[in-house]
C-alpha positions in Angstrom: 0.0 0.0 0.0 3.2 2.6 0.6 5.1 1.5 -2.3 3.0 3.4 -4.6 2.5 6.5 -2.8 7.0 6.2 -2.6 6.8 5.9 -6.4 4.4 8.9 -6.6 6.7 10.9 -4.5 10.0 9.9 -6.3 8.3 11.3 -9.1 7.4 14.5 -7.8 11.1 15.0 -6.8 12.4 14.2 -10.2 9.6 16.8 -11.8 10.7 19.2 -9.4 14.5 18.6 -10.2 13.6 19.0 -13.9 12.3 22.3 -13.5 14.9 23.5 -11.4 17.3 22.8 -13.7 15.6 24.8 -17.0 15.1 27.5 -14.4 19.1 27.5 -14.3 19.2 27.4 -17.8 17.5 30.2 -18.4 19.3 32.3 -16.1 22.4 30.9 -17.1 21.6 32.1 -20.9 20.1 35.6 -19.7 23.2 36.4 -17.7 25.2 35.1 -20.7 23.4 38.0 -23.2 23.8 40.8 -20.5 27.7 39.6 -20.4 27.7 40.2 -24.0 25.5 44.0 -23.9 28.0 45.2 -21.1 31.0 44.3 -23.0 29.8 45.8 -26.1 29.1 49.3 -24.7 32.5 49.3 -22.9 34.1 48.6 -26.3 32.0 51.4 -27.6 32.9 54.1 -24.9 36.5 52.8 -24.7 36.6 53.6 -28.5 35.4 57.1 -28.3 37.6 57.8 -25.0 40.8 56.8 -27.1 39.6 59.2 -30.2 39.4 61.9 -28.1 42.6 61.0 -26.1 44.4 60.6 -29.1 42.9 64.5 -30.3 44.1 66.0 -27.1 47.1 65.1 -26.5 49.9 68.4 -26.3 51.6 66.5 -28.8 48.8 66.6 -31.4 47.7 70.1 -31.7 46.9 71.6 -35.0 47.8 74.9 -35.8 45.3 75.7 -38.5 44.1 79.1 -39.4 40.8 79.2 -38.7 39.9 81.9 -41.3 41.0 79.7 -44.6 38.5 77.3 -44.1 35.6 76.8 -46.1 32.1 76.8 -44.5 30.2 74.3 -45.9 32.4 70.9 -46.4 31.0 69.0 -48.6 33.5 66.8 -48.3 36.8 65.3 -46.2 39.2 65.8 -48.8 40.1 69.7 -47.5 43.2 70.2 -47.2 44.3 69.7 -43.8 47.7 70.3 -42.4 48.9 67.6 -39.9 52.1 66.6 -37.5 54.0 63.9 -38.5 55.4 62.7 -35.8 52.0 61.5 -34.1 52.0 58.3 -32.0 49.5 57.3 -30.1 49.8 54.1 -27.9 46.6 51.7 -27.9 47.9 49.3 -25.9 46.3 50.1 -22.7 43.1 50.3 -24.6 40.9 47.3 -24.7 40.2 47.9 -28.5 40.7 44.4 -30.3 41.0 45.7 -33.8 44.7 47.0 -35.1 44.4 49.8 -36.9 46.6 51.1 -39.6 48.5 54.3 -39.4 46.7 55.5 -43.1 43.0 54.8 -40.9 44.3 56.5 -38.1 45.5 59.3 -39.7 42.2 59.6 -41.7 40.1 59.2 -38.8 42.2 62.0 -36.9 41.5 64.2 -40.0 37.7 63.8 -39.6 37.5 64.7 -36.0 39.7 67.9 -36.6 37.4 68.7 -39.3 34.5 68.0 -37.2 36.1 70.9 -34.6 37.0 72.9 -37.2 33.1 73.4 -37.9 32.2 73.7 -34.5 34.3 77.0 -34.3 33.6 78.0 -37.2 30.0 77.7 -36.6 30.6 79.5 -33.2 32.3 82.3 -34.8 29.6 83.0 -37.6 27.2 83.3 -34.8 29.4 86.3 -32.8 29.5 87.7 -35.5 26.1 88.1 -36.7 25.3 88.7 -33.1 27.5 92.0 -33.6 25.8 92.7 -36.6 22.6 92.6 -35.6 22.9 94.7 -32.6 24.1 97.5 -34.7 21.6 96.8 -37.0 18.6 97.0 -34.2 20.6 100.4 -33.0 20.6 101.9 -35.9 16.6 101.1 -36.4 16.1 102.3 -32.8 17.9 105.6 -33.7 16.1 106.4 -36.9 12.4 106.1 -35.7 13.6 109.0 -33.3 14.5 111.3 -36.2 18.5 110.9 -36.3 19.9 110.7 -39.7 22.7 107.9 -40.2 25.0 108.5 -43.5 25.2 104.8 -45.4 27.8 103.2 -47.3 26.8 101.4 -50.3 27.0 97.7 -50.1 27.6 95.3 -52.3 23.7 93.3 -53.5 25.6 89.7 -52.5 26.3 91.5 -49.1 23.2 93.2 -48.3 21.3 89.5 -48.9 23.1 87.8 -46.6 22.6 90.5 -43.9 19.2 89.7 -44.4 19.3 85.8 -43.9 21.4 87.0 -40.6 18.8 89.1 -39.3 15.7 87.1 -39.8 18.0 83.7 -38.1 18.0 86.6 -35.2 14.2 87.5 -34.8 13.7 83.4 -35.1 16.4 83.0 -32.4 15.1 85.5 -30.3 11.5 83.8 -30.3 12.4 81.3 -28.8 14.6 82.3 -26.3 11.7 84.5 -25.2 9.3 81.6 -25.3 12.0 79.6 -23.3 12.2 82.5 -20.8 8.7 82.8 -20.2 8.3 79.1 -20.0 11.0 79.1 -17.1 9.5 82.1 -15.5 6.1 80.3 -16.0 7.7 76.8 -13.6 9.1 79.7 -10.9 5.6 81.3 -10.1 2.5 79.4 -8.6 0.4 78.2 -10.9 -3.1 80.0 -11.9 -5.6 78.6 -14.1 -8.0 81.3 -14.6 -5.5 83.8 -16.0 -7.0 84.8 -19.8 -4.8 84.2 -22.7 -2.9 86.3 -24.0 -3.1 86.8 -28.1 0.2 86.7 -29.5 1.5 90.2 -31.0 3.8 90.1 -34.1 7.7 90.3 -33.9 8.0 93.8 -35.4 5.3 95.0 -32.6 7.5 93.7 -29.8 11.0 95.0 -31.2 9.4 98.4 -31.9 7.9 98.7 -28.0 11.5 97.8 -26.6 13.7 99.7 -29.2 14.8 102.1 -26.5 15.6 99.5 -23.8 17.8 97.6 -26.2 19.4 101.3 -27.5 19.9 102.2 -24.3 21.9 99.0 -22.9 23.8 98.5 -26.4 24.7 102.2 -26.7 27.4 102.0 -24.2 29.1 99.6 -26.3 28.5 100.7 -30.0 29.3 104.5 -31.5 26.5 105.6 -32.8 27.8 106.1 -36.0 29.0 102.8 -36.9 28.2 101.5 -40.1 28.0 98.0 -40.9 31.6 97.9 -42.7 33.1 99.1 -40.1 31.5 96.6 -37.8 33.2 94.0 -40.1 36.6 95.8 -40.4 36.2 95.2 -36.3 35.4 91.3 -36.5 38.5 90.9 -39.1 41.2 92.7 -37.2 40.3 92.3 -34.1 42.2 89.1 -31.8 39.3 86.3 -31.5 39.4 86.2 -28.0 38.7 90.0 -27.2 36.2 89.4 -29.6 34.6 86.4 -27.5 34.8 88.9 -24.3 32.9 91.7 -26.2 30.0 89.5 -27.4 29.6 87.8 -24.0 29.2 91.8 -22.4 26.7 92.2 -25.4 24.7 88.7 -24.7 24.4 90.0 -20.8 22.6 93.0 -21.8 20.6 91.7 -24.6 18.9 89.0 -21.9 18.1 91.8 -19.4 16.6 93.7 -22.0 14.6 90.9 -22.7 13.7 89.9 -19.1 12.2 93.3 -18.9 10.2 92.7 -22.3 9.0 89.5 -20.7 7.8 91.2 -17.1 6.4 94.3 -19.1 4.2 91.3 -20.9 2.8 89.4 -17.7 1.5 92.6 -15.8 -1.6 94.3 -17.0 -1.4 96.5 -19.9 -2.4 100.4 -18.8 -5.6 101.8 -20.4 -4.6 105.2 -22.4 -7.4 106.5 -22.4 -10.5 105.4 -19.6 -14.0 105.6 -21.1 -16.8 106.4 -18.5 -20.0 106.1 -20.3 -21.0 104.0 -22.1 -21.3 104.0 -26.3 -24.6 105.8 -27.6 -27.3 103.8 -29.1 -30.2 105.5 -31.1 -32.6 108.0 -29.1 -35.6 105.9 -29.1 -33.5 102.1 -28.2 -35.7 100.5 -25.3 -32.5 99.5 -23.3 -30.8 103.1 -23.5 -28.8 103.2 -19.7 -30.2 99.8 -19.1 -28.0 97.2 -21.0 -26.0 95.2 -18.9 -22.9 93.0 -19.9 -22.5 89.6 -18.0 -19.2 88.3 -17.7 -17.7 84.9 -19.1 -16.0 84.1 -16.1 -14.4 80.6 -15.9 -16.4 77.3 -14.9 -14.7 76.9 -11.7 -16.6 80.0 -10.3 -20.2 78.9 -11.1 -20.6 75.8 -13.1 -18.2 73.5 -11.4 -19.8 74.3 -7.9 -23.3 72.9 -9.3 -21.8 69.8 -11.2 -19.9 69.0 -7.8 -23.0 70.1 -5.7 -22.5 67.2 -3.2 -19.8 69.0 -1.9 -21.0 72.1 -0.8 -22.8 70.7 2.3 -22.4 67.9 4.8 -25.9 68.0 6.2 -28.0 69.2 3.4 -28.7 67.8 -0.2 -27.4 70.7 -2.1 -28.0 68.5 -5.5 -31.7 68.9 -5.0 -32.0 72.4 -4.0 -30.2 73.4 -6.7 -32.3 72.1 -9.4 -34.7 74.0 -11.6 -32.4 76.5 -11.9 -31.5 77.2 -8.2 -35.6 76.9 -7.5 -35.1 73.4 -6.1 -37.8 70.6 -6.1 -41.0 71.4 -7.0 -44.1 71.3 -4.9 -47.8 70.7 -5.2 -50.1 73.9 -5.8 -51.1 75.5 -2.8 -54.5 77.7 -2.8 -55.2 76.2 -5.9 -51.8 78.0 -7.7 -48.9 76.8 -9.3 -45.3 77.9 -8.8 -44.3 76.5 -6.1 -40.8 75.4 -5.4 -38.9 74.2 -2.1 -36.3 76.8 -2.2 -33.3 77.1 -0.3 -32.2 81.2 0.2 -28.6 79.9 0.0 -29.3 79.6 -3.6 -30.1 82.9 -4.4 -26.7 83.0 -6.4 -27.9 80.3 -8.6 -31.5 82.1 -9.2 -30.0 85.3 -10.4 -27.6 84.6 -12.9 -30.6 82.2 -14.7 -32.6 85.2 -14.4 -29.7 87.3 -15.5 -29.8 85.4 -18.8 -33.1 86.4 -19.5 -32.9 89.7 -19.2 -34.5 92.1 -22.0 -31.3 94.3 -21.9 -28.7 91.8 -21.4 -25.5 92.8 -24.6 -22.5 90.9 -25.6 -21.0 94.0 -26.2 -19.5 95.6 -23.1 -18.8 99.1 -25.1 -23.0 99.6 -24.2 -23.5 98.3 -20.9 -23.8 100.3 -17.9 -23.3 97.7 -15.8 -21.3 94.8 -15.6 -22.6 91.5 -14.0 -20.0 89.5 -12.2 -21.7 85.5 -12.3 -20.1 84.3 -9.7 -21.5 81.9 -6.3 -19.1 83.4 -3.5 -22.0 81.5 -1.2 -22.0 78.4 -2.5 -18.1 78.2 -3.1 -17.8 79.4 1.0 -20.1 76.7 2.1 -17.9 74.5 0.8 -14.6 75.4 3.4 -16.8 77.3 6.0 -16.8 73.9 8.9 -12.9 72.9 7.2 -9.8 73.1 9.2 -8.2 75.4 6.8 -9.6 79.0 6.4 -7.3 79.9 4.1 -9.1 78.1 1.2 -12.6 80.0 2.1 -10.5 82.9 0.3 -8.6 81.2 -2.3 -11.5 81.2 -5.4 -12.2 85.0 -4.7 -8.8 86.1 -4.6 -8.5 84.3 -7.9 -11.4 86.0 -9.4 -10.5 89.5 -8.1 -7.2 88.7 -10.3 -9.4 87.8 -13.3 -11.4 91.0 -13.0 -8.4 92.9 -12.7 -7.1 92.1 -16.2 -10.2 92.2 -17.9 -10.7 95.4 -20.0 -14.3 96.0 -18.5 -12.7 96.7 -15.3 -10.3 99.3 -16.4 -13.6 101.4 -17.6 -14.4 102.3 -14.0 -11.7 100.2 -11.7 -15.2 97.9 -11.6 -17.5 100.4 -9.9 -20.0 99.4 -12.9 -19.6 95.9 -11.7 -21.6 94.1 -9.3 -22.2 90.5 -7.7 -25.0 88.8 -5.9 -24.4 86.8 -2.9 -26.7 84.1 -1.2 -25.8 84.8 2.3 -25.7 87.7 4.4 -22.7 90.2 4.6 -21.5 89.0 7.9 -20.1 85.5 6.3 -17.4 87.4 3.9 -15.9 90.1 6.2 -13.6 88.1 8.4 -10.8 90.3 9.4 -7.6 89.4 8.2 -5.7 89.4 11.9 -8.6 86.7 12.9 -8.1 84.0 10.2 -9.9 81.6 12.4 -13.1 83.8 12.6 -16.3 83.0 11.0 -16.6 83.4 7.3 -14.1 84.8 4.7 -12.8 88.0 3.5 -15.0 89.1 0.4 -16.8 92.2 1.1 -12.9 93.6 2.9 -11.3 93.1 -0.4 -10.4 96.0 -2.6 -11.6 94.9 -5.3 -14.9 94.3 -4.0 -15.0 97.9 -2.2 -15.0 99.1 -5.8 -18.4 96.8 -7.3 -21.7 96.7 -5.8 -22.4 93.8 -3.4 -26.3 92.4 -3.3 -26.7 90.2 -0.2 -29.7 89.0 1.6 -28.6 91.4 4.4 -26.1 94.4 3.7 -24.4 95.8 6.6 -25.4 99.5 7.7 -21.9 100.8 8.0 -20.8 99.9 4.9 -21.0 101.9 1.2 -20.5 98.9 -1.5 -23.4 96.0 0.5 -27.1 96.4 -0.5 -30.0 94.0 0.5 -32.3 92.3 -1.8 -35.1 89.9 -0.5 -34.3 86.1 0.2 -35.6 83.9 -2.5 -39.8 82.7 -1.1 -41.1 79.3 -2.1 -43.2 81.0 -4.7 -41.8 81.4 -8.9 -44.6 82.2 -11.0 -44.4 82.0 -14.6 -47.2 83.6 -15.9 -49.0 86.9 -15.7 -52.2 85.2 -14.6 -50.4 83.0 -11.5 -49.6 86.5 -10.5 -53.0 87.7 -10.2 -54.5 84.5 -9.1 -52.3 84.7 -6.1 -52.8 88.0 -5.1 -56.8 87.4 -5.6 -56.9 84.6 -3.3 -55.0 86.7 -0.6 -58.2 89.0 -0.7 -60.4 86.5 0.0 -59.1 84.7 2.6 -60.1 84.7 6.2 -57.5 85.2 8.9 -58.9 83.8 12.0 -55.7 85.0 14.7 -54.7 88.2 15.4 -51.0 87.5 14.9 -48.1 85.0 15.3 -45.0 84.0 15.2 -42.6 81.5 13.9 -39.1 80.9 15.1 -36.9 79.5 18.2 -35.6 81.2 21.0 -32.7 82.7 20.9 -31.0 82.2 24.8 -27.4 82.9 24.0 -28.1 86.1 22.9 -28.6 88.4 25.6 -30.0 91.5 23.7 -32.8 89.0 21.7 -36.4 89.5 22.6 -37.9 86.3 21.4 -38.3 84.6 24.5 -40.8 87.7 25.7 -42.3 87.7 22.2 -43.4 83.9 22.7 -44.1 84.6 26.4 -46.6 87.2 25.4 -47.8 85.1 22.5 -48.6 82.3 24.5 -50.6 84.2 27.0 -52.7 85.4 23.7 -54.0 82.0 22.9 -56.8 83.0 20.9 -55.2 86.2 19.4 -51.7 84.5 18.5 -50.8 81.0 16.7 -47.1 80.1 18.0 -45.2 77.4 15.8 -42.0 77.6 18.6 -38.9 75.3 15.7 -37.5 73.6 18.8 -35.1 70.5 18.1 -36.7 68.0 16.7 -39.5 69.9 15.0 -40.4 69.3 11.5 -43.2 71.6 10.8 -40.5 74.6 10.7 -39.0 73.0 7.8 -42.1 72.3 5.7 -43.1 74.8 3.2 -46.8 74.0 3.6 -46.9 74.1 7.2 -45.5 77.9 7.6 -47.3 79.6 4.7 -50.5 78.4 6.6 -49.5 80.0 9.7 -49.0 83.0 8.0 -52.2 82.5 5.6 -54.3 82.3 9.1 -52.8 85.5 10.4 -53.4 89.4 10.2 -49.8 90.0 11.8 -46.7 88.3 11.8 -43.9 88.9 14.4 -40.3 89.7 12.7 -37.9 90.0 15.6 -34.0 89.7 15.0 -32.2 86.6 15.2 -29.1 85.8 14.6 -28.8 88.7 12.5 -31.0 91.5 12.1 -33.0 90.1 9.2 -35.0 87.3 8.5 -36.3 84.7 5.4 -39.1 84.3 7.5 -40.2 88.6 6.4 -40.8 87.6 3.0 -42.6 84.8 3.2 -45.2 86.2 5.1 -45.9 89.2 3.5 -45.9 86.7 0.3 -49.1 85.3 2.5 -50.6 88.8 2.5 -49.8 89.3 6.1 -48.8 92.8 7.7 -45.2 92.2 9.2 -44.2 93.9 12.8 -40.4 95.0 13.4 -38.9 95.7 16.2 -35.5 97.1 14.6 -34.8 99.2 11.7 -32.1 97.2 10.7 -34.4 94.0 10.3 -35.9 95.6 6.5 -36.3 99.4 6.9 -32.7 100.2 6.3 -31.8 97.3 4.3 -34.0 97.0 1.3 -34.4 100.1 0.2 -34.6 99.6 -3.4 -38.0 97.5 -3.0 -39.7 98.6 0.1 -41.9 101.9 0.2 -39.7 104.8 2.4 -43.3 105.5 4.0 -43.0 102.3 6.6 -46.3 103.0 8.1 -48.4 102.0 5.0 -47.3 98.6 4.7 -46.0 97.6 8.2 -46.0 98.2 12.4 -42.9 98.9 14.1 -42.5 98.2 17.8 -39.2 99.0 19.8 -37.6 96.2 20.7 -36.2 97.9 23.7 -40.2 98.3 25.3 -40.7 94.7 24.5 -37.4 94.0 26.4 -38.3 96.1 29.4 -41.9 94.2 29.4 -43.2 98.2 28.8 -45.7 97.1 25.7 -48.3 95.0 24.7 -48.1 93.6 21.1 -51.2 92.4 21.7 -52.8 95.6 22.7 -50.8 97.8 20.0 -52.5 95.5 17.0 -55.4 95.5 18.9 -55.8 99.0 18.4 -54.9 99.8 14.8 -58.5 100.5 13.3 -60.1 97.9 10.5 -59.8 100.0 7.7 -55.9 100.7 8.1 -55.3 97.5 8.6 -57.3 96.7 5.2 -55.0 99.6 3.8 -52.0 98.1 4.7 -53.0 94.5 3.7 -53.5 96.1 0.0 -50.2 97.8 0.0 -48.6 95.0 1.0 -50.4 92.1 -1.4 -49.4 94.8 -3.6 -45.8 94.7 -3.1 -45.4 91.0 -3.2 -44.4 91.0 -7.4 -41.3 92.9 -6.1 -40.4 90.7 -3.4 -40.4 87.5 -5.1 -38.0 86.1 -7.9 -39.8 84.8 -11.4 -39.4 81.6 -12.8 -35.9 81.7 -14.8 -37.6 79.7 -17.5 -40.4 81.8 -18.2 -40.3 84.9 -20.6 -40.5 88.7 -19.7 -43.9 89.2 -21.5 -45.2 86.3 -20.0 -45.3 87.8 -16.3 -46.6 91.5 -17.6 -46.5 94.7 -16.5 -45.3 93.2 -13.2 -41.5 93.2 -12.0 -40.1 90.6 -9.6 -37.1 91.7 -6.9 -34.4 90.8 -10.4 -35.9 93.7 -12.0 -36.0 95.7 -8.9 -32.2 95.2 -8.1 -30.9 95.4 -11.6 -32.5 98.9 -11.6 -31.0 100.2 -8.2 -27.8 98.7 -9.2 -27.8 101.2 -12.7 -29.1 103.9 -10.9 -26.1 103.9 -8.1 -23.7 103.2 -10.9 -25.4 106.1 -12.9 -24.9 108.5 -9.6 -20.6 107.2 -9.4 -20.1 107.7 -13.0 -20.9 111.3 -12.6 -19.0 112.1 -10.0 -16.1 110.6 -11.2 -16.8 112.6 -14.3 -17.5 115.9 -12.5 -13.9 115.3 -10.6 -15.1 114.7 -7.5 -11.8 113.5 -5.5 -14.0 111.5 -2.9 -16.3 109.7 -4.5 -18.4 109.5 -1.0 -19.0 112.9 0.5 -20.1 110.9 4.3 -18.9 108.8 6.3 -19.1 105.0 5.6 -20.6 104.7 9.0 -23.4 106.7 8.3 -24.1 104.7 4.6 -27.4 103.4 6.1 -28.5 106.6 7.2 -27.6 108.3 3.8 -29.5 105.2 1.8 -32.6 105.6 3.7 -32.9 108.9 4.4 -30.5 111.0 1.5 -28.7 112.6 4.6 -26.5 111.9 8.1 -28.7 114.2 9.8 -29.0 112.9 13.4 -32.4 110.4 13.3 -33.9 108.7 16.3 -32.6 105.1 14.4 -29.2 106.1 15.7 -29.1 104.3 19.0 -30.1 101.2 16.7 -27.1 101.6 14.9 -24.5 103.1 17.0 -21.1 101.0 17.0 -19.2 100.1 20.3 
């Protein structure tokens, strides 16, 4: 029973053997080839080192003048003088093959030749070096008016100066090209700086004449002619020659590094146009065309295709969608519209809606404002929780270059341009000396000083921020949604006096929300509370807040976290009166689409009574009479065109006569550019004639007249 199983073993081993030994085989054979490879290219190398030894030596130098050879050798029968007494020992060379003294002698004549040509070749290139610099100096000096005498020249000799001179401009391309290559590798790499076109060879020499005159002009009389440039080269020792050229080839690259630097820095405007170019007297769009600029993917596009990025709690893919309107929802009163939008995407909205825009040119010569498309909001989201602040900067810094070089900017150093942001002011003015702060550094920039920011909330003590309302979850298309809508808020009965929606706010000391739900909650039957504690859904439904607000004749607006709230628009989109308790919270923040006459459309309480516990908001509404409260119901169903944003898809003549808060903004933004672009033109040295403190004093009121808002606003 074992011998078997032995036999199968004894098998195995001799298998195993077998393969062992064609394993050695082939290593055997492999080592063998690389024996042979090796041994070859040390016969190769040894060759060359003994050629060169042999060319070397003291012994075998050739005295041969270097002038009385021929150029081209077309062959290796030139007559070549050589030593006779040349021996060359290859016995410590491991070269196989004897060779002849005839071969030798021949082979040393073709590696002298082949040096011959080198220095020749070298030489020919000093010299139409020297040339060419008198040539370019004598150029240089006749555009100026100076008159040169000339020589007359032979036709053969004026031909070849002209075969030197375009070998130079070819040469000199692409050392430039080589430069700027190398001083391309040495800086940090930017992908959104705009091509440059490529100016012809003449235009570049003509621009630097006078740097090249003025380094070469230390070096050439300014009478040379071209003979006596070569009477210089022919009687002149080669090696002073050599010394000459290399003082000449140091100049001629500084020259050309400051041709190259000149190139990469933005080119200076001759002459700055302020208005814009005249159209015919009765064109529609006369002072209202607006140019949108083509501002790299990275800024805009990219963001939405890589939308899962911008949030780790929210599904920024979705709200996104429908051109920044997010998913759409089921009609509510019987109208359609209705989107579940997210006010971060404001951004989003307004470039869609800038590309339907009536006035909207290609031609930036007829704009009178310049739309920047770009989502500082979304792109912050994406860094705003990171580890590293510095990258909540890095896109806008970027961008503020690319604005920089574009020729639209140079009009008015970009105080005709203006950007829309989907948050409010306080997330982009992070202070540099704080990088670990909230937010980033947008609205501190210089650049940004210049445009005109629109936020969702502006700050009061700055010139450049203005406020437009946060996106509602209503987008009519149609003129007839419009008025449907507004129809229905008419009709409808509001059974309580007034509520509120919101959460506490406990960390803040100055907030007066906890009284305001204290007060609400001993007003049962006057006030509906919907308090968005942790956990609660209902504050996140769209549905479930517009019929708080659809039941109610009031609706509380206190500050939050900031002095403004989302929660403002959509109720007066539900036709109900708001109440403020600060100035800051709409009065003197969006002044472009609310009426200045606060008392026909809204109640204002100071937050400072309710604080106290001095006042009643239940006895203050309870005491406004029926018919002014049906007054200010009409003014404010009235204003809720011009508080909501259209439908990008839809048309302008499909919504009307009416105009949405785009329309509204676009106009304020060409009006305040309209007011700049006079001063500048009337000379005004400060563009501003009131402190920047005071800018929400001068926007509401057209002064800085002292105004019982000033405690309100008054800065520690």
């Amino acid at each position: 029973m074992r011998k078997p199983h032995r036999r199968g073993g004894t098998m195995a081993m001799e298998k195993s053997s077998s393969k062992y030994r064609t394993q050695f085989w082939y290593v055997a054979m492999a080592s063998f080839l690389l024996w042979l490879v090796l041994l070859y290219l040390f016969s190769s190398s040894a060759k060359t080192v003994h050629n060169h030894e042999r060319l070397f030596r003291q012994e075998n130098v050739i005295d041969l003048p270097v002038e009385n050879v021929p150029q081209n050798h077309e062959s290796d029968e030139a007559p070549v003088v050589v030593s006779e007494d040349i021996s060359v020992d290859n016995s410590s060379l491991p070269v196989s093959v004897d060779i002849s003294p005839d071969d030798q002698m021949s082979e040393d004549k073709k590696v002298v030749t082949d040096l011959v040509e080198e220095l020749e070749k070298e030489r020919v290139e000093n010299e139409k070096k020297r040339v060419d610099s008198v040539i370019i100096g004598r150029s240089s000096r006749a555009k100026r008016g100076h008159r040169e005498p000339r020589k007359a020249r032979s036709s053969g000799r004026l031909e070849t100066d002209k075969k030197r001179v375009r070998q130079k401009d070819d040469d000199e391309s692409n050392v430039e090209n080589s430069d700027e290559n190398h001083q391309a590798l040495d800086k940090e790499p930017n992908f959104f700086e705009p091509k440059k076109d490529v100016e012809p060879k003449k235009a570049q020499v003509d621009d630097n004449d006078d740097d090249l005159e003025s380094k070469r002009g230390k070096e050439l009389p300014t009478d040379l002619s071209s003979d006596d440039v070569e009477d210089d080269n022919t009687s002149e020792p080669e090696p002073k020659t050599q010394r000459k050229f290399s003082s000449n080839n140091n100049n001629t690259s500084e020259a050309k590094n400051r041709v190259i630097s000149k190139k990469t820095q933005p080119r200076r405007v001759g002459k700055v146009m302020l208005r814009p170019r005249e159209t015919r007297s009765n064109d529609p769009c006369k002072g209202k065309y607006v140019y949108m600029h083509e501002v790299p993917a990275l800024f805009n596009e990219e963001l939405l295709k890589n939308c899962w990025t911008l949030s780790r709690w929210t599904d920024m893919c979705e709200l996104t969608s429908n051109f920044g309107l997010g998913p759409r929802l089921p009609n509510m009163e019987g109208v359609s519209g209705w989107y579940a939008t997210n006010q971060f995407t404001l951004e989003v909205i307004f470039h869609n809606r800038m590309k339907q825009y009536k006035c909207l040119t290609k031609d930036s010569s007829l704009a009178s404002a310049v739309y920047v498309p770009y989502y500082p909001g979304l792109d912050l989201m994406r860094f705003l929780w990171g580890p590293f602040p510095f990258m909540r900067d890095a896109a806008a810094l970027d961008l503020m270059k690319w604005l920089r070089e574009s020729p639209e900017w140079k009009r008015m150093d970009g105080r005709d341009h203006f950007m829309v942001a989907g948050r409010t002011t306080w997330d982009f003015m992070r202070t540099p000396e704080n990088e670990s702060d909230w937010g980033n550094r947008l609205m501190i920039l210089p650049e940004v000083r210049n445009m005109t920011m629109l936020l969702i909330e502006s700050s009061p003590w700055n010139y450049h921020g203005f406020a437009v309302p946060y996106p509602t979850y209503f987008h009519p298309s149609t003129y007839a949604e419009i008025i449907q809508w507004q129809m229905r808020m008419r009709r409808i009965n509001r059974r309580y006096l007034f509520s509120f929606v919101g959460a506490p706010r406990p960390n803040l000391g100055d907030s007066i929300r906890t009284e305001i739900m204290d007060q609400c909650k001993a007003s049962r039957r006057k006030c509906k509370l919907l308090e968005c504690v942790s956990g609660s859904q209902k504050c996140y439904k769209p549905d479930q807040i517009m019929k708080f607000f659809l039941s109610s004749t009031f609706c509380l607006q206190p500050p939050g976290d900031s002095y403004t709230r989302r929660s403002t628009f959509d109720s007066i989109l539900a036709g109900c009166i708001p109440v403020f308790f600060h100035p800051g919270s709409a009065y003197a923040q969006y002044i472009w689409h609310l009426p200045k006459d606060i008392a026909k459309y809204s109640v204002f309480i100071p937050e400072k009574n309710v604080k106290e516990g001095k006042v009643s908001i239940e006895n203050v509404l309870s005491r406004i009479p029926r018919t002014k409260i049906f007054a200010m119901r009409e003014q404010v169903i009235r204003l809720i065109p011009r508080l909501m944003y259209f439908n990008p898809s839809s048309k302008s003549e499909d919504t009307g006569r009416f105009e949405d808060a785009f329309d509204v903004a676009v106009e304020g933004v060409l009006e305040r550019v309209e007011g700049l672009r006079k001063r500048i033109e009337e000379g005004k040295e400060e563009i501003f004639d009131f402190p920047e403190q005071y800018s929400w004093k001068y926007n509401v009121f057209g002064n800085v007249e002292r105004h019982e808002w000033d405690p309100y606003f008054d800065r520690p």
